[in-house]
mmCIF file of the C-alpha atoms, coordinates in Angstrom:
data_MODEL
# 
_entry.id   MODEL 
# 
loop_
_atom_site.group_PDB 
_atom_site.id 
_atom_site.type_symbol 
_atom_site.label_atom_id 
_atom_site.label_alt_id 
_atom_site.label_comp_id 
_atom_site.label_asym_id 
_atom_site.label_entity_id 
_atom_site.label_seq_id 
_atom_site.pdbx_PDB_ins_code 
_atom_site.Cartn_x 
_atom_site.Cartn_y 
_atom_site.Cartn_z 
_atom_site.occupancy 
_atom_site.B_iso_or_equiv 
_atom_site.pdbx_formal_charge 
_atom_site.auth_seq_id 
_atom_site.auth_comp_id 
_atom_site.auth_asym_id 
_atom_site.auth_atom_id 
_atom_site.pdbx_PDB_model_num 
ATOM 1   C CA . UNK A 1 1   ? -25.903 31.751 -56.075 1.00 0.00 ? 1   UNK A CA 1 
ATOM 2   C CA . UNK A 1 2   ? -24.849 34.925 -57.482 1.00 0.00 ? 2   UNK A CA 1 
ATOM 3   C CA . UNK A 1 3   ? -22.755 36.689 -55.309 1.00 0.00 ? 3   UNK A CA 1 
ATOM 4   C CA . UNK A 1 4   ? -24.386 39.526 -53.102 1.00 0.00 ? 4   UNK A CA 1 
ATOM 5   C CA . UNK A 1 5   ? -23.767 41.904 -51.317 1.00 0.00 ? 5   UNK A CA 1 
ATOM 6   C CA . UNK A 1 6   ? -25.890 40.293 -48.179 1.00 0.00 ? 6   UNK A CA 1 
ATOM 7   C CA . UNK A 1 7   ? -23.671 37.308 -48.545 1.00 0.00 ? 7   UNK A CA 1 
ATOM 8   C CA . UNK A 1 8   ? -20.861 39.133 -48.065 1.00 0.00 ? 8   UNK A CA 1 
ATOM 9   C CA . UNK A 1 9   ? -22.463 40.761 -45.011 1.00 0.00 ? 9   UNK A CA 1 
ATOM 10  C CA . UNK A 1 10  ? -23.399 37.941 -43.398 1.00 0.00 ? 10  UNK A CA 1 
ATOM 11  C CA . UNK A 1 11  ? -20.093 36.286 -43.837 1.00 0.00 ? 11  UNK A CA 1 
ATOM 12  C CA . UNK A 1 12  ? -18.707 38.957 -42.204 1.00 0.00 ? 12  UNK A CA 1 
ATOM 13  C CA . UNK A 1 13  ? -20.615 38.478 -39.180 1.00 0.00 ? 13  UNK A CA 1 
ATOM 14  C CA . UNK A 1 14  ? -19.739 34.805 -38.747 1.00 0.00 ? 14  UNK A CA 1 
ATOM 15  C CA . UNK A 1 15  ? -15.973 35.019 -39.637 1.00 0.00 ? 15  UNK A CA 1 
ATOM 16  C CA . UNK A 1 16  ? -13.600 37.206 -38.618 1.00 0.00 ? 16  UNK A CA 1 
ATOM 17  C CA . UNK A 1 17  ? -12.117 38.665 -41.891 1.00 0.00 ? 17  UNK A CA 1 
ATOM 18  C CA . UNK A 1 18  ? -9.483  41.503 -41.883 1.00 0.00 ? 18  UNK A CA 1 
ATOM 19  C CA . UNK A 1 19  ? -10.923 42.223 -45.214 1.00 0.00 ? 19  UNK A CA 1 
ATOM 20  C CA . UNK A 1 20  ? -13.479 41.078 -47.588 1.00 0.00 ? 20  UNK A CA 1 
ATOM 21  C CA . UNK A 1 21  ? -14.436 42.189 -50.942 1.00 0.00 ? 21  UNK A CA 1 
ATOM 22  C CA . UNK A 1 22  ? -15.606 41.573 -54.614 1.00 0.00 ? 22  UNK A CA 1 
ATOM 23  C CA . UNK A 1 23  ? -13.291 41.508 -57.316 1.00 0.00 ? 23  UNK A CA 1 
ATOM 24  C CA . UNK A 1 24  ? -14.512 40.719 -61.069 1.00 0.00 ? 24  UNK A CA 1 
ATOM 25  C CA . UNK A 1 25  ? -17.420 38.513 -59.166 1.00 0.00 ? 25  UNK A CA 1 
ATOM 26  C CA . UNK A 1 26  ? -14.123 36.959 -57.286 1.00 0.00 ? 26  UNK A CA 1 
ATOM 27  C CA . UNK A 1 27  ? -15.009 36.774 -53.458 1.00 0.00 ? 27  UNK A CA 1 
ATOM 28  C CA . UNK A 1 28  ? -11.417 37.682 -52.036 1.00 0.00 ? 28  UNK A CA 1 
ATOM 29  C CA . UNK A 1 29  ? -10.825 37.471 -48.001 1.00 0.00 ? 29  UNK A CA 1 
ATOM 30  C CA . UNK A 1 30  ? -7.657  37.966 -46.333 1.00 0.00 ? 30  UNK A CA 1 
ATOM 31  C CA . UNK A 1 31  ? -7.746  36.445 -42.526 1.00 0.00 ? 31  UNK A CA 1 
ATOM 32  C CA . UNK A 1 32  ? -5.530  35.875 -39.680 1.00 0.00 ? 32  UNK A CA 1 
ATOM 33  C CA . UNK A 1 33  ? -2.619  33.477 -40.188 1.00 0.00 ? 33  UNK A CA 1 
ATOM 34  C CA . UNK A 1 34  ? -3.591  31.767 -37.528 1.00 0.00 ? 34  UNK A CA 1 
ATOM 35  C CA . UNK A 1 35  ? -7.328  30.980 -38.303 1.00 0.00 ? 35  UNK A CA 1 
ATOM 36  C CA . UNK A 1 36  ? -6.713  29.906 -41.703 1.00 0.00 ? 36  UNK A CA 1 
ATOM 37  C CA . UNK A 1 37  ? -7.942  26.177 -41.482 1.00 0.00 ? 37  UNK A CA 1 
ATOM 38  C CA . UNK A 1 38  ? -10.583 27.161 -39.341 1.00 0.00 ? 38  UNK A CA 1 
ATOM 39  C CA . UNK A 1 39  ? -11.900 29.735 -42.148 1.00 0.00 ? 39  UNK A CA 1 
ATOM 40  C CA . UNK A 1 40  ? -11.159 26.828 -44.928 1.00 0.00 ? 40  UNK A CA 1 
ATOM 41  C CA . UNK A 1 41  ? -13.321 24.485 -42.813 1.00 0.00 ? 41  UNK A CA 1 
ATOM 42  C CA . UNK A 1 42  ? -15.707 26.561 -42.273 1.00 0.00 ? 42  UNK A CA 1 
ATOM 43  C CA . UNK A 1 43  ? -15.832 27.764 -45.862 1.00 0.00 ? 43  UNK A CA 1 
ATOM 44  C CA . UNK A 1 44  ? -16.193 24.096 -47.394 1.00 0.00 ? 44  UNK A CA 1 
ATOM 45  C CA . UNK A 1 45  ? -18.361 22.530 -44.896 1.00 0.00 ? 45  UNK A CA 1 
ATOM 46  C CA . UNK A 1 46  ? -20.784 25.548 -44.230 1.00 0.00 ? 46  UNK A CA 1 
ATOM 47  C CA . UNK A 1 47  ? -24.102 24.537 -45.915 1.00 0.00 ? 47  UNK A CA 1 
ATOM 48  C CA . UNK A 1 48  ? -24.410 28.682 -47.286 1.00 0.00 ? 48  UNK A CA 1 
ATOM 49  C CA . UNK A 1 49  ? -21.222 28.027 -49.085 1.00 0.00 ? 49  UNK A CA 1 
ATOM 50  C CA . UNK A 1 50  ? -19.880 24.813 -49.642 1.00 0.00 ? 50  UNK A CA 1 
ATOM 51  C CA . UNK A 1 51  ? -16.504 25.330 -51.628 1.00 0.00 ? 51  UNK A CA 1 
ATOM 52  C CA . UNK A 1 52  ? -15.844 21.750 -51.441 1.00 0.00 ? 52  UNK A CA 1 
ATOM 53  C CA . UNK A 1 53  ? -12.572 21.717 -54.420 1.00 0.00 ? 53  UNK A CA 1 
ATOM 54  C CA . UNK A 1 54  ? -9.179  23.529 -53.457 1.00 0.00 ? 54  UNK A CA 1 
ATOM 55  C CA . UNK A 1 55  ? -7.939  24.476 -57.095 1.00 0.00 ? 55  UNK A CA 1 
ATOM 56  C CA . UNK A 1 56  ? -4.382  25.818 -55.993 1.00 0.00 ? 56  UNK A CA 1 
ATOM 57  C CA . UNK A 1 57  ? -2.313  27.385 -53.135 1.00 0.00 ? 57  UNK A CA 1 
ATOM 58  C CA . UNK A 1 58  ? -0.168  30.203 -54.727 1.00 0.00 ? 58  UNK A CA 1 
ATOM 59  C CA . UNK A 1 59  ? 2.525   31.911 -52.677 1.00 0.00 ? 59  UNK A CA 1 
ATOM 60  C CA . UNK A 1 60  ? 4.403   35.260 -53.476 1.00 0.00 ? 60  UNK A CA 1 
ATOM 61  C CA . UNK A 1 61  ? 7.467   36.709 -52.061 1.00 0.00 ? 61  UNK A CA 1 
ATOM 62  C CA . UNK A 1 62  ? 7.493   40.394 -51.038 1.00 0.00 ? 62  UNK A CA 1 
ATOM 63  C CA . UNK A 1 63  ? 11.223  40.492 -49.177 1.00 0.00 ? 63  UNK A CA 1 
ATOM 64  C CA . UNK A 1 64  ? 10.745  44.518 -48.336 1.00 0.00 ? 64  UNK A CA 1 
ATOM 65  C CA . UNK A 1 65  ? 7.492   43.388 -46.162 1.00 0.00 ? 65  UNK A CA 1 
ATOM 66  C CA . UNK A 1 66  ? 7.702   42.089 -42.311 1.00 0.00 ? 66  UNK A CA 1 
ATOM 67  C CA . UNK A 1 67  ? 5.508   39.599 -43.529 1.00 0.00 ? 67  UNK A CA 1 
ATOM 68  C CA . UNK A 1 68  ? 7.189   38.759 -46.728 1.00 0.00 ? 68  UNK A CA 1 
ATOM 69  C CA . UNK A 1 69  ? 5.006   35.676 -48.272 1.00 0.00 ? 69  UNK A CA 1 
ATOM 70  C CA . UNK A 1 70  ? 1.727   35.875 -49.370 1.00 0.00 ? 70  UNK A CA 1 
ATOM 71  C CA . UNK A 1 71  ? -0.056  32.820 -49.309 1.00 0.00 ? 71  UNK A CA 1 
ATOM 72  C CA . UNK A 1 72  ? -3.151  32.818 -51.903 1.00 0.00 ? 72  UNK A CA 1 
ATOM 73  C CA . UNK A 1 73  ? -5.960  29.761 -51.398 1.00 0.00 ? 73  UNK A CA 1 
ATOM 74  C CA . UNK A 1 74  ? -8.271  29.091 -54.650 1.00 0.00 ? 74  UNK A CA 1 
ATOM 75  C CA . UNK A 1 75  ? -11.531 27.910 -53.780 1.00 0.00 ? 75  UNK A CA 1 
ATOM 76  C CA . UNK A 1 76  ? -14.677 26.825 -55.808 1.00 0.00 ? 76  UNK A CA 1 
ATOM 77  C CA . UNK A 1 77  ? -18.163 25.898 -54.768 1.00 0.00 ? 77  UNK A CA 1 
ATOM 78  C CA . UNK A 1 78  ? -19.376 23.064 -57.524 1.00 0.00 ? 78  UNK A CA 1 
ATOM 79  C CA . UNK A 1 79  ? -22.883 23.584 -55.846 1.00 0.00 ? 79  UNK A CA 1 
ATOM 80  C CA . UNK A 1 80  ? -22.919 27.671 -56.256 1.00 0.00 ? 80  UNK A CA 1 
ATOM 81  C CA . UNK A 1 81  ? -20.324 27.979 -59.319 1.00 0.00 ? 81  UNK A CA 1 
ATOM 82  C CA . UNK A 1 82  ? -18.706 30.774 -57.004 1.00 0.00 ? 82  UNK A CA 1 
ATOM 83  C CA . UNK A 1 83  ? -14.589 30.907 -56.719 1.00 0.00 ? 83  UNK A CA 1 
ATOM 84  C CA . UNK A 1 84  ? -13.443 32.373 -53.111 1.00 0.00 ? 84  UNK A CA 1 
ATOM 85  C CA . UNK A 1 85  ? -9.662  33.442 -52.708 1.00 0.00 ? 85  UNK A CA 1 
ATOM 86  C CA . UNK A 1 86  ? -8.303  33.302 -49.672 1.00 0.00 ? 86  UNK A CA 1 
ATOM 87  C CA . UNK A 1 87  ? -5.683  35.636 -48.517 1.00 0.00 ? 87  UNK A CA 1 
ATOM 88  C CA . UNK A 1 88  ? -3.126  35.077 -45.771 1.00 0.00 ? 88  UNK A CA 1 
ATOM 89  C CA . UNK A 1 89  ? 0.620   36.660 -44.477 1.00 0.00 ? 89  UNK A CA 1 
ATOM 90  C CA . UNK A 1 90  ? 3.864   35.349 -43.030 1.00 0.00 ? 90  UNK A CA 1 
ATOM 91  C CA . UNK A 1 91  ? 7.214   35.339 -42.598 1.00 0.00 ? 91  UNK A CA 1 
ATOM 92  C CA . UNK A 1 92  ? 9.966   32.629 -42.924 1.00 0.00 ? 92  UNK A CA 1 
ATOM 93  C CA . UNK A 1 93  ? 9.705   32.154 -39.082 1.00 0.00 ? 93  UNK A CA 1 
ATOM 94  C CA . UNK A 1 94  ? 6.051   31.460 -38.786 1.00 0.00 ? 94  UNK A CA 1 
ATOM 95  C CA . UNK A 1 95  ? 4.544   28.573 -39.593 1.00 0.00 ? 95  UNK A CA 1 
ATOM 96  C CA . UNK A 1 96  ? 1.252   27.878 -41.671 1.00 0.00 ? 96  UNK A CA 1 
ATOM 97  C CA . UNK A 1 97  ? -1.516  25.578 -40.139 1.00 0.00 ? 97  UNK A CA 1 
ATOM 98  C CA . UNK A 1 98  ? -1.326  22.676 -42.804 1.00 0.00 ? 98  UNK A CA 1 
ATOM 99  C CA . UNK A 1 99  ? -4.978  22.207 -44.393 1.00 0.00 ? 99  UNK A CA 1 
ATOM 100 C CA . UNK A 1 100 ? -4.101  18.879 -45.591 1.00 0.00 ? 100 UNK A CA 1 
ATOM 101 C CA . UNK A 1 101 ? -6.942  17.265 -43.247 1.00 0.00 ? 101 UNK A CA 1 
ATOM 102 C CA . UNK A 1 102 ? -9.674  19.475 -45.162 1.00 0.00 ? 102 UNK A CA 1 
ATOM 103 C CA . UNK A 1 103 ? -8.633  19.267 -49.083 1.00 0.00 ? 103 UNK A CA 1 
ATOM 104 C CA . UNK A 1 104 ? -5.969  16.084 -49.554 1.00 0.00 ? 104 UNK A CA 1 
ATOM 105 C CA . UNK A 1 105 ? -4.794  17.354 -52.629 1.00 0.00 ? 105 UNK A CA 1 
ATOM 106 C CA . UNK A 1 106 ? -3.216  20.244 -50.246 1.00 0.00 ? 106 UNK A CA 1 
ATOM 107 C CA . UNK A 1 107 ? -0.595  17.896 -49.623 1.00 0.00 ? 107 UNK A CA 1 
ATOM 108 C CA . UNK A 1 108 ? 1.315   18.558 -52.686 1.00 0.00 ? 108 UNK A CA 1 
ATOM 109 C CA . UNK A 1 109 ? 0.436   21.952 -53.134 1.00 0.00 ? 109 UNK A CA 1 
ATOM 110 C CA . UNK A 1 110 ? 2.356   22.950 -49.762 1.00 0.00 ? 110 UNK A CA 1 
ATOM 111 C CA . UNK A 1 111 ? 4.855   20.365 -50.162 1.00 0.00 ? 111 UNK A CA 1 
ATOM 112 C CA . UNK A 1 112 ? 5.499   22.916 -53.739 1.00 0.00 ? 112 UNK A CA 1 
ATOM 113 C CA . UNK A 1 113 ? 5.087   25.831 -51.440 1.00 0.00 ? 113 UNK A CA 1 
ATOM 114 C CA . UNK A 1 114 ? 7.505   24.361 -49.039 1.00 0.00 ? 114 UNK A CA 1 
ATOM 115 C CA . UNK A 1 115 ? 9.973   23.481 -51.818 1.00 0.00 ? 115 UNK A CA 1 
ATOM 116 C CA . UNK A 1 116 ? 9.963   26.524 -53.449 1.00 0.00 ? 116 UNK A CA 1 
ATOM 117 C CA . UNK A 1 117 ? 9.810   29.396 -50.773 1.00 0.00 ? 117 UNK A CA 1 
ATOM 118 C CA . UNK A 1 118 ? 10.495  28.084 -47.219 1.00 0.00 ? 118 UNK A CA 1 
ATOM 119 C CA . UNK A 1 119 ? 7.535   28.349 -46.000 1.00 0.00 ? 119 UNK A CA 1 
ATOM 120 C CA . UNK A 1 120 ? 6.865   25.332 -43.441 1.00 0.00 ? 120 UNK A CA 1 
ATOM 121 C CA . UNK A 1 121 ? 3.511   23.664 -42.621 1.00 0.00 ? 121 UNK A CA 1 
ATOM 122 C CA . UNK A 1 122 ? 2.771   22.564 -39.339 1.00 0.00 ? 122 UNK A CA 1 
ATOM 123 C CA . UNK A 1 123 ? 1.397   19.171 -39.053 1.00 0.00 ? 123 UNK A CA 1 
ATOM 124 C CA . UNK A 1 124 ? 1.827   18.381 -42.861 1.00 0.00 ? 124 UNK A CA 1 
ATOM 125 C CA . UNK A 1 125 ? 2.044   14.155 -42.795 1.00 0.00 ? 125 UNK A CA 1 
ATOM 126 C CA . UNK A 1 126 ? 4.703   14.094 -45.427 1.00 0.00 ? 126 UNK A CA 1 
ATOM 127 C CA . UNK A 1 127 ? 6.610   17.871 -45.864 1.00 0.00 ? 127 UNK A CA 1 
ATOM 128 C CA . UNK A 1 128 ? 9.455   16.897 -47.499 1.00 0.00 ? 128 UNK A CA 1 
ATOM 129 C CA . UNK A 1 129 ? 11.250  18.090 -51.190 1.00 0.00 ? 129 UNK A CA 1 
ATOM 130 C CA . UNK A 1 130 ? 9.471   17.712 -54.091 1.00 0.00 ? 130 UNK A CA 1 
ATOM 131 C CA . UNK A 1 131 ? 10.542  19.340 -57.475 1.00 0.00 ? 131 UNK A CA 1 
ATOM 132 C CA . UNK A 1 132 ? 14.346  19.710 -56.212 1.00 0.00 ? 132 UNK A CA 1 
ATOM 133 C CA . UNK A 1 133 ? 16.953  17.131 -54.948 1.00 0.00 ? 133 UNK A CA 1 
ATOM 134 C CA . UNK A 1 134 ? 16.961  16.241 -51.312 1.00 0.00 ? 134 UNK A CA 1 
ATOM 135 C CA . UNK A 1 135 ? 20.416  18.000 -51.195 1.00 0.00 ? 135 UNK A CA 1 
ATOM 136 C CA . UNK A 1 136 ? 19.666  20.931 -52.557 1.00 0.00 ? 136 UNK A CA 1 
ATOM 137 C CA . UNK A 1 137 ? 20.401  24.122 -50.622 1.00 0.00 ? 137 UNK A CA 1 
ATOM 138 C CA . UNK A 1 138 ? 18.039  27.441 -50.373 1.00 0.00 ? 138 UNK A CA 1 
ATOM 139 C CA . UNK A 1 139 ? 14.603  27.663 -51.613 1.00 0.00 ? 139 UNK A CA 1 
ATOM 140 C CA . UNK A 1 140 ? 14.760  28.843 -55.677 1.00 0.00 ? 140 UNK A CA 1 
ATOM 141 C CA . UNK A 1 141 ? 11.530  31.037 -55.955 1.00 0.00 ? 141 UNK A CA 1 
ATOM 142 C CA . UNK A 1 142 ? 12.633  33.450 -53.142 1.00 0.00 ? 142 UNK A CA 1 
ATOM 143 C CA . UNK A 1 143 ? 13.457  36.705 -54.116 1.00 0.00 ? 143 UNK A CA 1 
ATOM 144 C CA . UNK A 1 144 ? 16.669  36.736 -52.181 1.00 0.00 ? 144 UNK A CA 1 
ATOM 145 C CA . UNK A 1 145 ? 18.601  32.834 -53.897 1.00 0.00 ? 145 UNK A CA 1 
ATOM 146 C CA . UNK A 1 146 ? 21.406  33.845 -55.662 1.00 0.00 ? 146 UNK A CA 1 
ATOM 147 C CA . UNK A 1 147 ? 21.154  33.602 -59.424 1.00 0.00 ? 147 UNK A CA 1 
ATOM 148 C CA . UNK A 1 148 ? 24.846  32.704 -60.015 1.00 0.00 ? 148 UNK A CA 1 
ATOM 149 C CA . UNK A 1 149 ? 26.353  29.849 -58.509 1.00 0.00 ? 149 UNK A CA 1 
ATOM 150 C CA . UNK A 1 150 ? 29.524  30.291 -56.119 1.00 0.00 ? 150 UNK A CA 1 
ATOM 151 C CA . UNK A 1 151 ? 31.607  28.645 -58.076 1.00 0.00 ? 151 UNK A CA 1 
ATOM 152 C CA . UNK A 1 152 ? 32.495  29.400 -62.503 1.00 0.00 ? 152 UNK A CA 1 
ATOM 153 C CA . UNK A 1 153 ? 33.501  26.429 -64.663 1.00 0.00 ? 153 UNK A CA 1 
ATOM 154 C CA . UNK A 1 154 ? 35.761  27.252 -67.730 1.00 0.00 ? 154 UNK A CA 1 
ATOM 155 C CA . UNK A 1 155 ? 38.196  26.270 -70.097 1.00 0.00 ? 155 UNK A CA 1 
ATOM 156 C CA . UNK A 1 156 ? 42.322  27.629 -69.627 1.00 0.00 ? 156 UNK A CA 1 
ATOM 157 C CA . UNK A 1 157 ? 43.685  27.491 -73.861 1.00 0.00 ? 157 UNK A CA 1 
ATOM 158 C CA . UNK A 1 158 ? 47.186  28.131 -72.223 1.00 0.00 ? 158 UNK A CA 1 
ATOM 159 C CA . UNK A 1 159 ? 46.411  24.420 -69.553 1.00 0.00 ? 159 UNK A CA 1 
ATOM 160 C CA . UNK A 1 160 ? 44.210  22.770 -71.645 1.00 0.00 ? 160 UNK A CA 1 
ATOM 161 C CA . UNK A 1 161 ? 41.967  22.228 -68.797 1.00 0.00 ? 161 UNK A CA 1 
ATOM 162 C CA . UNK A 1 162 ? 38.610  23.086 -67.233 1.00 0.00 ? 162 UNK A CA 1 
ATOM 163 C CA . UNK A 1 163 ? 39.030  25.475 -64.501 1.00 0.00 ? 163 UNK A CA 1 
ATOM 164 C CA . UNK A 1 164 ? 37.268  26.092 -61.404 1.00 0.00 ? 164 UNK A CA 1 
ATOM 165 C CA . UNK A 1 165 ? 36.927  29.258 -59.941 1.00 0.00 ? 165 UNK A CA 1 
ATOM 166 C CA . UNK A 1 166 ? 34.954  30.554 -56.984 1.00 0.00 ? 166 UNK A CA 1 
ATOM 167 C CA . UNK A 1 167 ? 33.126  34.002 -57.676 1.00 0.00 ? 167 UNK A CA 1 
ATOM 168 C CA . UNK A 1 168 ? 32.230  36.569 -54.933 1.00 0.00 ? 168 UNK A CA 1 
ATOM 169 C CA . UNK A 1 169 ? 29.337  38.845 -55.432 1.00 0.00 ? 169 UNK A CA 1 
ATOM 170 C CA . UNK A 1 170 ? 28.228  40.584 -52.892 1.00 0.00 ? 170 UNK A CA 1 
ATOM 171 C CA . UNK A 1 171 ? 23.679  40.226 -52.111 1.00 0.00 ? 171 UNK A CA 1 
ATOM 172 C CA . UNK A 1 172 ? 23.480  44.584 -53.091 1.00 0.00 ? 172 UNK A CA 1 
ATOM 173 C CA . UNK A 1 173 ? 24.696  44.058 -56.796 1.00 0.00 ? 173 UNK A CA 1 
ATOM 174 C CA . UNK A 1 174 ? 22.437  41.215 -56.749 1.00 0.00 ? 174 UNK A CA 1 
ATOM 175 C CA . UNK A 1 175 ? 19.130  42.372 -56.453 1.00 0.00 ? 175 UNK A CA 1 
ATOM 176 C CA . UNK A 1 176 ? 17.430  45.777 -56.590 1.00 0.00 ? 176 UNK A CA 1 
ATOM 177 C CA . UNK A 1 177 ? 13.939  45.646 -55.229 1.00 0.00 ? 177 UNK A CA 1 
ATOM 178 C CA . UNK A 1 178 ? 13.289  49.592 -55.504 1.00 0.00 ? 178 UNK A CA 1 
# 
C-alpha cells in the first residue's frame, strides 16, 4: 500500500486528528493527549492499516512551551511496509494513557520515558526506574536538571585533604533557551 492521498482522507474521517500529513512517504499525525491509545488501537487493529510493531516512543523537551514534552510514537505496518508517527503534547502535570495493553514492548519504552523526563503513565503495570538508581533525584534528559552537582570535591595542598564544598549557581546562568 503506497501511501495516498485518499488514505489520508479517509483516515481523517474516522479519527479525529489535529493534523495529518506526509512527510518523505512518513504518515505523521498529531492527536489529542487524551485519545492516544484509542488512535494506537485503532491504528494496529484496523484491517486498512494494521501497524501491528511499535518501533520506539521518543520524547522531547521544549521547557518555553505550556505543553513542554513531545511524545513521538513509531509505528510500522509489516503487512503495508508503511511507518506512521504519532504525535502527542503534555506537560509534567498530565499524565499519558499507558499503551502497554496494545504493544508490550511499550512497557520499557515509557518506563525510559518515565526515567528520563518525568513524564508519568497512567495504568503502566510496572512504572518504576530503569537506567538510574532508585535514589536518584530529578529526571536527567530535562532541559531544566542542573549540569553541576551542588556540592565540588577537591584537594587543599596547604591540609592535605579532600575538600568538600557546596556551590551555588543560580537556574539563569544555567541555561539559555533563547
Amino acid at each position: 500500500m503506497l501511501l495516498s492521498y485518499i488514505y489520508v482522507l479517509n483516515l481523517k474521517k474516522k479519527l479525529p486528528f489535529k493534523k495529518l500529513y506526509i512527510f518523505n512517504n512518513y504518515l505523521i499525525g498529531i492527536v489529542p493527549l487524551k485519545l492516544l491509545d484509542k488512535f494506537i488501537f485503532f491504528l494496529r487493529y484496523n484491517e486498512n492499516s494494521r501497524f501491528n510493531i511499535l518501533i520506539d516512543i521518543c520524547a522531547a523537551d521544549f521547557p518555553e512551551k505550556k505543553n513542554r514534552f513531545e511524545l513521538i510514537y513509531s509505528l510500522l505496518s509489516s503487512n503495508y511496509n508503511q511507518r506512521f508517527k504519532i504525535k502527542t503534547y503534555t506537560d509534567e502535570i498530565i499524565s499519558v494513557n499507558s499503551i502497554t495493553y496494545i504493544f508490550n514492548n511499550a512497557n520499557w519504552l515509557e518506563r525510559e520515558i518515565w526515567d528520563m523526563f518525568g513524564v508519568f503513565f497512567k495504568n503502566h503495570p510496572d512504572l518504576r526506574r530503569i537506567l538510574t538508581d532508585y535514589g536518584f533525584y530529578g529526571h536527567p534528559f530535562k532541559k531544566d536538571f542542573p549540569l553541576v552537582g551542588f556540592f565540588e570535591h577537591r584537594y587543599d595542598d596547604v591540609t592535605k585533604a579532600i575538600k568538600t564544598e557546596e556551590i551555588e549557581l543560580s537556574q539563569e546562568l544555567r541555561f539559555n533557551y533563547n
